[in-house]
C-alpha positions as CSV (number, residue, x, y, z in Angstrom):
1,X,82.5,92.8,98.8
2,X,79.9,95.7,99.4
3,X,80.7,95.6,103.2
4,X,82.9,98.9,104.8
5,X,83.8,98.2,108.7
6,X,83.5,101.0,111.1
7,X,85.9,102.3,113.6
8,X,88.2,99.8,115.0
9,X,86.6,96.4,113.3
10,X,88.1,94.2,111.4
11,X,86.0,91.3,108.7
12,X,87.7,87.8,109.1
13,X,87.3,84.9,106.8
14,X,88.0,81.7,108.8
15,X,91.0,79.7,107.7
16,X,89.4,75.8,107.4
17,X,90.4,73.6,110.4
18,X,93.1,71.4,109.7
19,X,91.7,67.4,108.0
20,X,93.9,65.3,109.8
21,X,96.4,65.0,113.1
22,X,100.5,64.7,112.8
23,X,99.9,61.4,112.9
24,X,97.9,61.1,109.8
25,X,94.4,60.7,111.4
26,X,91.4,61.8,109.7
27,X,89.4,64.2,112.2
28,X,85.3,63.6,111.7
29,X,83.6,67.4,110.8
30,X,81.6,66.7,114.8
31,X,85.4,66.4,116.3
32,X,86.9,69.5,114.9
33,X,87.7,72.6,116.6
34,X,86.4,75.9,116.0
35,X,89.3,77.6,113.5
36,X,90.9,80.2,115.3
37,X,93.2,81.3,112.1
38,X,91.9,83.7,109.6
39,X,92.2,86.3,106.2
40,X,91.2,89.7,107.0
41,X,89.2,90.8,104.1
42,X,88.3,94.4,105.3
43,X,89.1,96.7,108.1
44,X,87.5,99.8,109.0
45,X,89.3,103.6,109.8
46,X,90.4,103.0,112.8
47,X,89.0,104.3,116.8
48,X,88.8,107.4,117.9
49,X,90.8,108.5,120.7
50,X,89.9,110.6,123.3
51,X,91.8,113.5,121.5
52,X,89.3,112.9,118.5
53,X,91.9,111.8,116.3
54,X,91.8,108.3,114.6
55,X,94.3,106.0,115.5
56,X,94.4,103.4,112.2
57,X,94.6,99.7,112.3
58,X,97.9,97.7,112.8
59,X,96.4,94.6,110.9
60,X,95.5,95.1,106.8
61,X,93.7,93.4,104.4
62,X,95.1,90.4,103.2
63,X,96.9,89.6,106.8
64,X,96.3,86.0,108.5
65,X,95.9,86.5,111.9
66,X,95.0,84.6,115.1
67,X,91.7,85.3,117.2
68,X,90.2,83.5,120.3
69,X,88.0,80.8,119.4
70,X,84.7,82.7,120.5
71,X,85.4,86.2,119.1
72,X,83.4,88.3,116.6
73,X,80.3,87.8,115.3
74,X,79.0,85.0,112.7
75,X,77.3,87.2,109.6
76,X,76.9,86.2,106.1
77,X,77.8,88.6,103.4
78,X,77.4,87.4,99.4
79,X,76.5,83.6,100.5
80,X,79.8,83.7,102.6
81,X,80.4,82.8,106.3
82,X,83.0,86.0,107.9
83,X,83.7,87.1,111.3
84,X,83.6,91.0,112.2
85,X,85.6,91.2,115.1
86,X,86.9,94.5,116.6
87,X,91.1,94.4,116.7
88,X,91.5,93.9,120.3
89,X,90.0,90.5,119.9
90,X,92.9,90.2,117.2
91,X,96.0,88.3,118.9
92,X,98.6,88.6,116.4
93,X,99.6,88.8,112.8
94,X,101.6,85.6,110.8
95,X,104.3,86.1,109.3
């Protein structure tokens, strides 16, 4: 990818929304939720802190992590649909 983040953001790429329910019920593309699961695919230096040091990242690339359902902003880069998102938006890391 020919994308660098800056500072404290992170590039997602959205995890698909799961098919069907438990119960084996096909869920219609119009039904499904927004994913809220993702791959991190790049994250930038870190923030600066008011010292003028920079603090680096607690999530990596190649970590699947939750995020709200309305964070980060929609871009396309090299036909494909990621998420940059700063960290704070981040909510955790799966194991």
């Amino acid at each position: 990818m020919k994308f660098r983040p800056l500072h404290d953001r992170v590039v997602v790429e959205a995890l698909d929304a799961e098919e069907k329910t438990a119960g084996g019920i096909i869920i219609p593309d119009t039904a499904k939720e927004k994913p809220q699961q993702g791959k991190v695919i790049a994250v930038g230096p870190g923030a600066r802190g008011d010292d003028g040091k920079v603090n680096p990242l607690d999530v990596k690339e190649g970590d699947t992590v939750l995020y709200g359902k309305w964070s980060g902003t929609e871009v396309k880069i090299d036909g494909k649909t990621l998420l940059i998102m700063r960290e704070s938006d981040i909510m955790g890391v799966l194991a």
